[in-house]
N, C-alpha and C positions, 0 to 999 in steps of 0.2 A: 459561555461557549465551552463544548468540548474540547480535553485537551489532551490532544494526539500526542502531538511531542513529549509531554511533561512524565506521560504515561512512558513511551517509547527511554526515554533517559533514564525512569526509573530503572527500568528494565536491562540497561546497558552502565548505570551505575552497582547495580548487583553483581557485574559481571566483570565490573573493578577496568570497565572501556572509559577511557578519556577521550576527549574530543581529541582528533585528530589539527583541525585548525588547516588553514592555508600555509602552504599549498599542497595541494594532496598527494600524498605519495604513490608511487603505481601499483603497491600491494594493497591500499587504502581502496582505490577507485577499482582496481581488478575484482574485488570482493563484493562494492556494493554493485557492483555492475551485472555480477553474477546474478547476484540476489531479485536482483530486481529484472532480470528476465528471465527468470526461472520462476517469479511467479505472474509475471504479467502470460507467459505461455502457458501456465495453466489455465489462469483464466482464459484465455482465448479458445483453448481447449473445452473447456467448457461452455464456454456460451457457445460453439458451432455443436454442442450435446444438447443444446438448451435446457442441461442442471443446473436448476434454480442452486441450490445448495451450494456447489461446488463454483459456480460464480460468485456467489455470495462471499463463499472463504478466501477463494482469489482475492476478492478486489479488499477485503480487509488486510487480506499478508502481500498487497501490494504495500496498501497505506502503512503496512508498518514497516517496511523494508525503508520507504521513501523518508519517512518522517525517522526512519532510523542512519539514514544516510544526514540528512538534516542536524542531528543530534552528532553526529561522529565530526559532522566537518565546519559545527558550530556556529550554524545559525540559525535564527527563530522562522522556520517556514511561514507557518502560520502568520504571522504579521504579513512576510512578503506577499504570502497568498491573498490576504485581505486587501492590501492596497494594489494589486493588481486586478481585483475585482470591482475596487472601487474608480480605478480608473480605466472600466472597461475592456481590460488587456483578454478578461478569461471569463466566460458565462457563468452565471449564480446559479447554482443548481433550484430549478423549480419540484416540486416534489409532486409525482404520479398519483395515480391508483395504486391503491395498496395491490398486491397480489393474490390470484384468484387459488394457483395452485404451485406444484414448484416443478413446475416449468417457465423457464424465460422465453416470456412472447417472441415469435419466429420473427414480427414484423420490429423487435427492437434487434436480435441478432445483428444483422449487416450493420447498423450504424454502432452497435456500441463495441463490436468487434473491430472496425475501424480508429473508433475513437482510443479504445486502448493498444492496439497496435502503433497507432502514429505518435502518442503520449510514450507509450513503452519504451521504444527504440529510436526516442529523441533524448531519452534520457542515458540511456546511454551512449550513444555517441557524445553526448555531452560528456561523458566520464570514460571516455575511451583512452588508454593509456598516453596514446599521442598528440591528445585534446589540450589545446592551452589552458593551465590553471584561471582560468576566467571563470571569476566570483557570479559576475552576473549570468554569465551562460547557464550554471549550475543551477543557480538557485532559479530562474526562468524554466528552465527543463523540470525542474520537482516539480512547481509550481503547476504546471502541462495536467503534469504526470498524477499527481495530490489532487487537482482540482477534476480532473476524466473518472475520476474513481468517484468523488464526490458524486458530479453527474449519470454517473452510470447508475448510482444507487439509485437517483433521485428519479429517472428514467422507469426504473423495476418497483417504484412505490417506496422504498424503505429510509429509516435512517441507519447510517451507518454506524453510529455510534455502540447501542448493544454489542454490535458484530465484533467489532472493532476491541473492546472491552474485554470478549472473551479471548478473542487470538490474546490479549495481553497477558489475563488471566495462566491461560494453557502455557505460554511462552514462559512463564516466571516460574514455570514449574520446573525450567529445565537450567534453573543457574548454576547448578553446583556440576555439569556433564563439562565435559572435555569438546574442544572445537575439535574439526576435523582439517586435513591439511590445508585447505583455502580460506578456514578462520571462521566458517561457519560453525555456531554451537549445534551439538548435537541432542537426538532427542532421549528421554533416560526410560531405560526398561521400564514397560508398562506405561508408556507415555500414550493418551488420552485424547484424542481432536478437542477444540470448541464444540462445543452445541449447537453447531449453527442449525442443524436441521431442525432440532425443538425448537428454537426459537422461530422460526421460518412456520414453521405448526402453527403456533400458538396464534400469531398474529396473522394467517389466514384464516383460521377457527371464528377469529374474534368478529 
C-alpha cells in the first residue's frame, strides 16, 4: 500500500513540526483549515476549466494537506480510512478509463465538483475554530475528504500515487524557506511545480 502519511511526516519532520496531538489548538485548526480550502478551491476551479492538469495537481495538494493535518494532529488516517471502507461508511474507489486527453470529461465535471466541494467544507467545519475538539468528527471529515480525492482520480482514470510522489518530491525542496505569517511554509526562489503535466503525457501517449 501506498504511503501518504509516512511520506507527508517525512516532510513535516524535516521541518522539525511535531504533532500537534489533542486537542487542537485554534492556530493549529485555523492553518490546516486554510490549507485545505485553498486548495480544494483550486481544484474546483479547475475542473469547472476542465484542466486535466491543474485538477490533477489539486487533488494531490489536497491529499497532502489532509494527510498532513492527519500527521500534525497524530493519527494514522490511513487505517481509519480503510476500516471505514471496510465497513461500508465510504465507497472504494473503482478505477476508469485511462485518459484520452487533458481535458476532464464535461460529463465527470458536475459530479466530481460536487463531491469535492461537500468533502472540502465538511472538513472544515469540522476544524472550525468553534468546533468541539471531537476526535471522531475530525478524523470522519479527512476520511470524506482523503477518500473524494481518491475517487475523483479513480473517476478520471488515474492513480494517484505518481502525482501524489511528486507534489512530495517538489514540497521537500522547500525545507530550509521561512513560513509566512499563517505558518504556511514558503516556496524558495526558483521554485519548480511537480510534473504533473509530463506525467499526464506520458500515460495518455501510452
Amino acid at each position: 500500500m501506498f504511503d501518504y502519511q509516512g511520506l507527508v511526516a517525512e516532510f513535516q519532520a524535516k521541518l522539525c513540526q511535531r504533532p500537534a496531538g489533542m486537542p487542537f489548538a485554534v492556530r493549529d485548526k485555523a492553518l490546516r483549515r486554510k490549507l485545505i480550502l485553498e486548495e480544494v478551491q483550486e481544484t474546483l476551479t479547475a475542473l469547472e476549466e476542465q484542466d486535466l492538469v491543474e485538477t490533477v495537481d489539486g487533488l494531490a495538494d489536497v491529499q497532502y494537506v489532509v494527510y498532513g493535518t492527519a500527521v500534525a494532529f497524530g493519527f494514522p488516517l490511513s487505517s481509519h480510512l480503510a476500516a471505514s471502507r471496510a465497513k461500508g461508511f465510504l465507497n472504494v474507489p473503482v478505477l476508469s478509463a485511462p485518459p484520452m486527453e487533458l481535458e476532464v470529461d464535461m460529463n465527470l465535471v458536475g459530479d466530481l465538483h460536487e463531491l469535492m466541494f461537500g468533502a472540502g467544507h465538511a472538513a472544515c467545519f469540522a476544524l472550525a475554530d468553534d468546533a468541539p475538539n471531537d476526535f471522531t468528527a475530525v478524523t470522519s471529515a479527512l476520511c470524506v475528504l482523503a477518500n473524494a480525492c481518491e475517487v475523483a482520480y479513480a473517476c478520471l482514470g488515474l492513480d494517484p500515487a505518481p502525482f501524489f510522489l511528486e507534489v512530495h518530491k517538489t514540497n521537500m525542496r522547500k525545507v530550509k524557506n521561512p513560513n509566512d505569517p499563517d505558518g504556511k511554509i514558503m516556496k524558495p526562489e526558483g521554485w519548480t511545480r511537480p510534473p504533473i503535466k509530463e506525467i499526464l503525457e506520458n500515460k495518455i501517449m501510452v
